[in-house]
N, C-alpha and C positions, 0 to 999 in steps of 0.2 A: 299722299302727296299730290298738290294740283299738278296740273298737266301746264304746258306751256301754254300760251295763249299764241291761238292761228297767226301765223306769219302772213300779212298784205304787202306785194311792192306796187307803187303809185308810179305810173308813167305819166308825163304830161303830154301836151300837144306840141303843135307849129311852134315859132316863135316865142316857145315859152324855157323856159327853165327849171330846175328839179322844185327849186323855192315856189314855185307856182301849186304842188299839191300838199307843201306844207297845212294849211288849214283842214284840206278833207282826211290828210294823214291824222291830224289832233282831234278829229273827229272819232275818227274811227276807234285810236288809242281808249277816246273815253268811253266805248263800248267794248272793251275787251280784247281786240287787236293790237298785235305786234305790227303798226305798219311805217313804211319808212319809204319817203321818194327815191326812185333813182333815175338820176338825168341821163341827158345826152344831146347831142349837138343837131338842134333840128334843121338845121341848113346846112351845115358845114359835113356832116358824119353819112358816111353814103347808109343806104338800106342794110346790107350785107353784115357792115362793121357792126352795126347798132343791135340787128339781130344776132350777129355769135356771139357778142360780149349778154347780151339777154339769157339765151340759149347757154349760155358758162353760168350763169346765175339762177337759173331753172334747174341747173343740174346740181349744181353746188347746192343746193338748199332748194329737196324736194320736196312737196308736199306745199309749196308756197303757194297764195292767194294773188291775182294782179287785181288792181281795179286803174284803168287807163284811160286818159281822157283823150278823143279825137285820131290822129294820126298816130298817137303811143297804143290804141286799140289796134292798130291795123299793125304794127310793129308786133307787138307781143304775141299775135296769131300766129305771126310767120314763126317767133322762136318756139312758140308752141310745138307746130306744128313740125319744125327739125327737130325739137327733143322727144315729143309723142305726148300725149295726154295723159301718161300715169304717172310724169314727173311734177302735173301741177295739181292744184289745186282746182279752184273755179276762177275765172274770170269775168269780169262788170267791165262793159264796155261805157264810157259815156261819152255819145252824138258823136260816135265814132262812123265814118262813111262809107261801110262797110260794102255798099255797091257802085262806089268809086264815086267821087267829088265835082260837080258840076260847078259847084263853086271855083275849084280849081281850075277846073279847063274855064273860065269864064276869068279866070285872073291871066293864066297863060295867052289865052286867046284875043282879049281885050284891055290889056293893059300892054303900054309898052316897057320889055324886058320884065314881064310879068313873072317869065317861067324863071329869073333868078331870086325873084323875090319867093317864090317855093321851094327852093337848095334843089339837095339830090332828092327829097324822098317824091319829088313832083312825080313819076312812073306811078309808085304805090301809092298815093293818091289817086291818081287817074284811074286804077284798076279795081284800087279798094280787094275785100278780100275774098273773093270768088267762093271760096266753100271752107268751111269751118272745119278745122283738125280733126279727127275723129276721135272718142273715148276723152274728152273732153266739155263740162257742162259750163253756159257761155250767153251772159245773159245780157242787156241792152236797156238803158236807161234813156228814153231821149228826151232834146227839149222840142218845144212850140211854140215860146216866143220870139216873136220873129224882129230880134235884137241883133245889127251888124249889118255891113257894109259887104259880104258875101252874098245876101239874099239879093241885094240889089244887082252886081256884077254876075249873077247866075239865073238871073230872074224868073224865079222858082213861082210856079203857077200851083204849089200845094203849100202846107201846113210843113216850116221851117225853123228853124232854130234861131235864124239871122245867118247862119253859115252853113248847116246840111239840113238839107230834105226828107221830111220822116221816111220817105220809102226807099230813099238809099240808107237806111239806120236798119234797115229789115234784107235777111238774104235767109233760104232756109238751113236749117239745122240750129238756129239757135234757141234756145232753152225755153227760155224768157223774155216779155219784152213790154216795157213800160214805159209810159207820154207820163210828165212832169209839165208844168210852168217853171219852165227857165231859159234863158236863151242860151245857144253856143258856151260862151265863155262864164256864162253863171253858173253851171252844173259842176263847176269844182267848188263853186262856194254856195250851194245849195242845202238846207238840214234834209230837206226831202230826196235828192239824190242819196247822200248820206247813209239815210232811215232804208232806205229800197239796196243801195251796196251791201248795206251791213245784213237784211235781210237774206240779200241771196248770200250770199256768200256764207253762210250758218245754214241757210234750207234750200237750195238751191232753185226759189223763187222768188218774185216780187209780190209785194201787198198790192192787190187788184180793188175794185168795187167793193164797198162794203169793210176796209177795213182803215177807213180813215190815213190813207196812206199819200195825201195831196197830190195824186193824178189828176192828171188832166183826162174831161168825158167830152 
């Protein structure tokens, strides 16, 4: 008898909604995952809420896979990290700002009534996620094209997405960690993000040099 096929939930970003990782969820279906969005309210729904309704879904169904795009990355560490790491699976971050959002503070800072245009999770932005759960493997997909209206408001002096900074996508203890051509908001509709999720999340690495895995060198 086969076995089920690995459970993936898909978090999305800022501003977006569950319908938003529809596509990389269809992706991933036609490689052998069980995966399926789950929203939530990314201005309106404080940190806390967002993390213990995650955190009840981590528990209720363990042994699950995240793959989370941006701010849903920095959400799902924290419920990680309340449940413990032997409840999940792996986790795929993508262009998640894992050492806090300059982009952010550059909307707060310089836009007027900026910090409402960031809801509640504007803090966990700010902080990003200081050290990674423990007994948890947690790998990092980012982009470099520098597509978006954040690189401008943060005015990022390195190699960018259009909205985070490759060296805020790097903090240590993560697994893994792979540069793509795609900007910000293109790495949920990327085949190459996709091809490197699905990777780790099967061998708990990304396809580096040498194996035709469209990084960026």
């Amino acid at each position: 008898m086969s076995s089920a096929p690995p459970r993936v939930v898909l978090l999305h970003g800022l501003w977006m909604h569950a319908p938003a990782m529809r596509w990389f969820a269809t992706r991933l279906k036609s490689r052998g995952f069980d995966a399926a969005p789950l929203g939530y309210y990314s201005l309106l729904e404080d940190t806390d809420s967002v993390v213990e309704r995650l955190a009840e879904e981590f528990t209720t169904r363990p042994g699950s896979h995240v793959v989370a795009h941006s701010l849903g990355g920095l959400l799902a560490l924290r419920a990680a990290a309340r449940v413990g790491g032997e409840r999940l699976g792996r986790i795929v971050c993508l262009g998640t700002p894992l050492a806090g959002s300059r982009a952010a503070d550059g909307v707060r800072t310089r836009i007027p009534a900026g910090g409402k245009l960031l809801g509640r999770h504007l803090p966990l932005l700010l902080e990003g996620a200081r050290m990674l759960p423990p007994g948890i493997e947690v790998g990092m997909v980012a982009g470099c094209r520098p597509l978006g209206l954040g690189g401008v408001v943060a005015k990022f002096d390195c190699a960018h997405d259009g909205t985070v900074a490759l060296p805020e996508t790097r903090i240590d203890g993560l697994t893994d960690h792979v540069t793509i051509h795609a900007s910000h908001s293109g790495l949920i509709f990327s085949d190459v993000a996709v091809t490197q999720a699905s990777r780790f999340l099967r061998e708990g690495h990304f396809m580096h040099d040498g194996e035709n895995a469209g990084i960026a060198r």
